[in-house]
DRENFI-43460 format. One record per residue (C-alpha): residue number from 1; z, x, y. Coordinates in pm, 1 decimal, decimal comma. Each point is the difference from the previous one (the first is absolute). Layout:
REM residues N
+-----+----------+----------+----------+
:   i :        Z :        X :        Y :
+-----+----------+----------+----------+
: NUM :        Z :        X :        Y :
...
+-----+----------+----------+----------+
END
This chain:
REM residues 132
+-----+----------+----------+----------+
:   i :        Z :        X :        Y :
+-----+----------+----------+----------+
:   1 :     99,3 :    526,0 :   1676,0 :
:   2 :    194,8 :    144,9 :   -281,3 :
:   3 :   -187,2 :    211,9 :   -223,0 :
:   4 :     45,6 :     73,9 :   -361,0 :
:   5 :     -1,6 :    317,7 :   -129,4 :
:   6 :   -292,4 :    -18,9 :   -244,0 :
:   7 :    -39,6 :    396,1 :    -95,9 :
:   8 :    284,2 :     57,3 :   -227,1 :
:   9 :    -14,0 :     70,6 :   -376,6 :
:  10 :    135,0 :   -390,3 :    -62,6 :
:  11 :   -183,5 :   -171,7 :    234,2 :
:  12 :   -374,4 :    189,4 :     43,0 :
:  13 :   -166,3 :   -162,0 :   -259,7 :
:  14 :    108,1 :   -359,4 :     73,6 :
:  15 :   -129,6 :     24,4 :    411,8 :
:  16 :   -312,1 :    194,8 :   -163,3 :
:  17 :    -62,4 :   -282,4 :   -210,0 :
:  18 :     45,4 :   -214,6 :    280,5 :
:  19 :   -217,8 :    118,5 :    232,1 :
:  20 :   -273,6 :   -100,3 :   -309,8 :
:  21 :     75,2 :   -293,6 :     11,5 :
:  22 :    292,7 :     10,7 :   -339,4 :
:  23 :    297,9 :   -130,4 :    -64,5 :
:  24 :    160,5 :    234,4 :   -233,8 :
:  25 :    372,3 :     73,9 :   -145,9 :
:  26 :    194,3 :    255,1 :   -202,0 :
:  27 :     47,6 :    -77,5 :   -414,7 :
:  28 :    247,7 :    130,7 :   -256,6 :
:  29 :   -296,2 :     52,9 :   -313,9 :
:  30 :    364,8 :     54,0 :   -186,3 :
:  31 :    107,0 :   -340,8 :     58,1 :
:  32 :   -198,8 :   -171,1 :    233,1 :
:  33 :    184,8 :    -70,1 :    286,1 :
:  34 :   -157,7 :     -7,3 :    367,5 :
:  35 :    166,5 :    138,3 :    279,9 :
:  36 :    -42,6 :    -10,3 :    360,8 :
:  37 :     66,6 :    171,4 :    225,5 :
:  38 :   -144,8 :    267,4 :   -227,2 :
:  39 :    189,8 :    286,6 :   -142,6 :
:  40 :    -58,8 :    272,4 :   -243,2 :
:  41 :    259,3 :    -89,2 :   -259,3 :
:  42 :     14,5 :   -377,0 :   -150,8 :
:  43 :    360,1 :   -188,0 :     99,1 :
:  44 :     28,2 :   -174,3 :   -310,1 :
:  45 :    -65,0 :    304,4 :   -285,6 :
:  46 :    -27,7 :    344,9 :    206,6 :
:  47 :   -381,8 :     44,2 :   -107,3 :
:  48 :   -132,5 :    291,6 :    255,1 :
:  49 :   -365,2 :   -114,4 :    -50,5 :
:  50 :    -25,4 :   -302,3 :    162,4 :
:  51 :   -371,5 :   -107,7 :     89,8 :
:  52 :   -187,7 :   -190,0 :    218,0 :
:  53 :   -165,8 :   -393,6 :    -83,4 :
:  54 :   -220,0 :   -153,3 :    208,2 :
:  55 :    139,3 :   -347,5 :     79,9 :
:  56 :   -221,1 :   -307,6 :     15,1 :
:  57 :    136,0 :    -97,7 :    367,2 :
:  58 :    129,0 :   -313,3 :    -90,7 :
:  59 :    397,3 :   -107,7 :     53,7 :
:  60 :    217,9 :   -313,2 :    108,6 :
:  61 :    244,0 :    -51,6 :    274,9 :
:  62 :    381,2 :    124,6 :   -107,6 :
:  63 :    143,9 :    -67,1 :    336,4 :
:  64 :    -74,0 :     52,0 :    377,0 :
:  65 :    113,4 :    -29,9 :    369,7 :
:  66 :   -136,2 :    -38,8 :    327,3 :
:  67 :     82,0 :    231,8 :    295,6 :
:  68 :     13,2 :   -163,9 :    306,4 :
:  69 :    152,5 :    255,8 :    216,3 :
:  70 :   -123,9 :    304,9 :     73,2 :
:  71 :    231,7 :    257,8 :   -156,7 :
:  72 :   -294,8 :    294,3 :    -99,5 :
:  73 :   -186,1 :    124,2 :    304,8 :
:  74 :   -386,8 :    -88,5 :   -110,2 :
:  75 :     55,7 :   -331,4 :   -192,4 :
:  76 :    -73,8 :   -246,4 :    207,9 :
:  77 :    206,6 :   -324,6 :    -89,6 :
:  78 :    -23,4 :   -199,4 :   -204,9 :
:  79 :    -97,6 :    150,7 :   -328,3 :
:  80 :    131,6 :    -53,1 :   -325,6 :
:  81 :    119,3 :    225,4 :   -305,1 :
:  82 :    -65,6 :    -56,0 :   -304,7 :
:  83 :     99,9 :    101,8 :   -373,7 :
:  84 :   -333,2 :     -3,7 :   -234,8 :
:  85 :     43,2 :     28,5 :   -453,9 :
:  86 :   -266,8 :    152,7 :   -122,5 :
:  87 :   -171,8 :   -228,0 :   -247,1 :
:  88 :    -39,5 :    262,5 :   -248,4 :
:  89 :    299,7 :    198,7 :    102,1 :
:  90 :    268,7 :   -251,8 :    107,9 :
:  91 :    272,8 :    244,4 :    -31,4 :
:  92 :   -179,4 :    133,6 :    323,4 :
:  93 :     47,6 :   -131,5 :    350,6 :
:  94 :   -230,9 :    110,9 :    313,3 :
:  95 :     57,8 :   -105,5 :    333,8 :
:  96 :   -206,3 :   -212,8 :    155,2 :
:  97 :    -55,6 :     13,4 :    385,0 :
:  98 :   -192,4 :   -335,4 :    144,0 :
:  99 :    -28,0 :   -117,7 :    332,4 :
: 100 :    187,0 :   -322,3 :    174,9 :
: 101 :    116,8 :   -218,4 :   -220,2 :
: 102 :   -178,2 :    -77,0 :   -307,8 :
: 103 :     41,7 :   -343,4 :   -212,1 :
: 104 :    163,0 :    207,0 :   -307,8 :
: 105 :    181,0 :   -122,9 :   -302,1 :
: 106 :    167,0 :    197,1 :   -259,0 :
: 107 :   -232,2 :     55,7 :   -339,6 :
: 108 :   -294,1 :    -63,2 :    242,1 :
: 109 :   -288,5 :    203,1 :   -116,7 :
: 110 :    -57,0 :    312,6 :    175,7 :
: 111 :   -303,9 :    244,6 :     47,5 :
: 112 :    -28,7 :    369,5 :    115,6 :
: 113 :   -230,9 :    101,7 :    309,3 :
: 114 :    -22,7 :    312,7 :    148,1 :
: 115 :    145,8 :     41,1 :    368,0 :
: 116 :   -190,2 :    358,4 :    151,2 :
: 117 :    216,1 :    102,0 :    334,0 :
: 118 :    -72,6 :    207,2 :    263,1 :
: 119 :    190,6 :    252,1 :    -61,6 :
: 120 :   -236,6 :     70,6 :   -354,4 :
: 121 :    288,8 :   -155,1 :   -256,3 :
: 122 :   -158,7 :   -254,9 :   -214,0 :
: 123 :    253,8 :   -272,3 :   -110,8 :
: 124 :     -7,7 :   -263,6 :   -299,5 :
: 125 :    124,5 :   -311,4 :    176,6 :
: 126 :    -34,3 :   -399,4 :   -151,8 :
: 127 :   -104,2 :   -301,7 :    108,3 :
: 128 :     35,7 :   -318,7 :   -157,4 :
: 129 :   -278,1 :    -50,0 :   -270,9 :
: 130 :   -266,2 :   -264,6 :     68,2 :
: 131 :    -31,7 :   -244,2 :   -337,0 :
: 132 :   -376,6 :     -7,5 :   -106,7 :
+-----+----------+----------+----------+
END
């Protein structure tokens, strides 16, 4: 299993907020763009100060594929990729990791759950959002 490296200055608050059970991402407060993968300087204006949002966990399907064969020891086929916009960041796009092959469409609404491995890494992944 591959694991992230979740202790760095970028990346320690969004696996800490994770492992609560949070979806969070970095903000320009200069001009309000979100970025991830998070970084401590805003791509669009420069602004050091970026902070973190919480995110409500809620996206749509921009694209996906389905592995079916193995190529990464550990991920047993077939599993499929996907690319997840944040609702209420959809300048941001999070990978999505769900098993075999899902019925998926693109704009399909989306919805964060938390994946805790075994090797202590707690990851945001999606599944397809059940209508009420």
């Amino acid at each position: 299993m591959i694991t992230p490296v979740t202790d760095d200055r970028d990346t320690r608050e969004f696996f800490s907020n994770a492992a609560e059970g949070k979806l969070v991402f970095k903000s320009c407060p200069e001009c309000g763009r979100a970025n991830h993968p998070p970084t401590p300087h805003c791509p669009r204006c420069g602004h050091d100060r970026m902070v973190w949002k919480e995110s409500a966990g809620r996206g749509t399907v921009y694209a996906w594929t389905t592995v079916h064969q193995q190529v990464i020891p550990g991920f047993t086929t077939p599993y499929t990729i996907a690319l997840v916009t944040l609702d209420d960041a959809p300048e941001i796009r999070l990978t999505a990791y769900l098993d075999g092959v899902p019925d998926l469409a693109v704009g399909q609404p989306m919805r964060v759950w938390f994946e805790t491995r075994t090797d202590g890494v707690t990851l945001p992944q999606w599944r397809p959002e059940v209508p009420q």
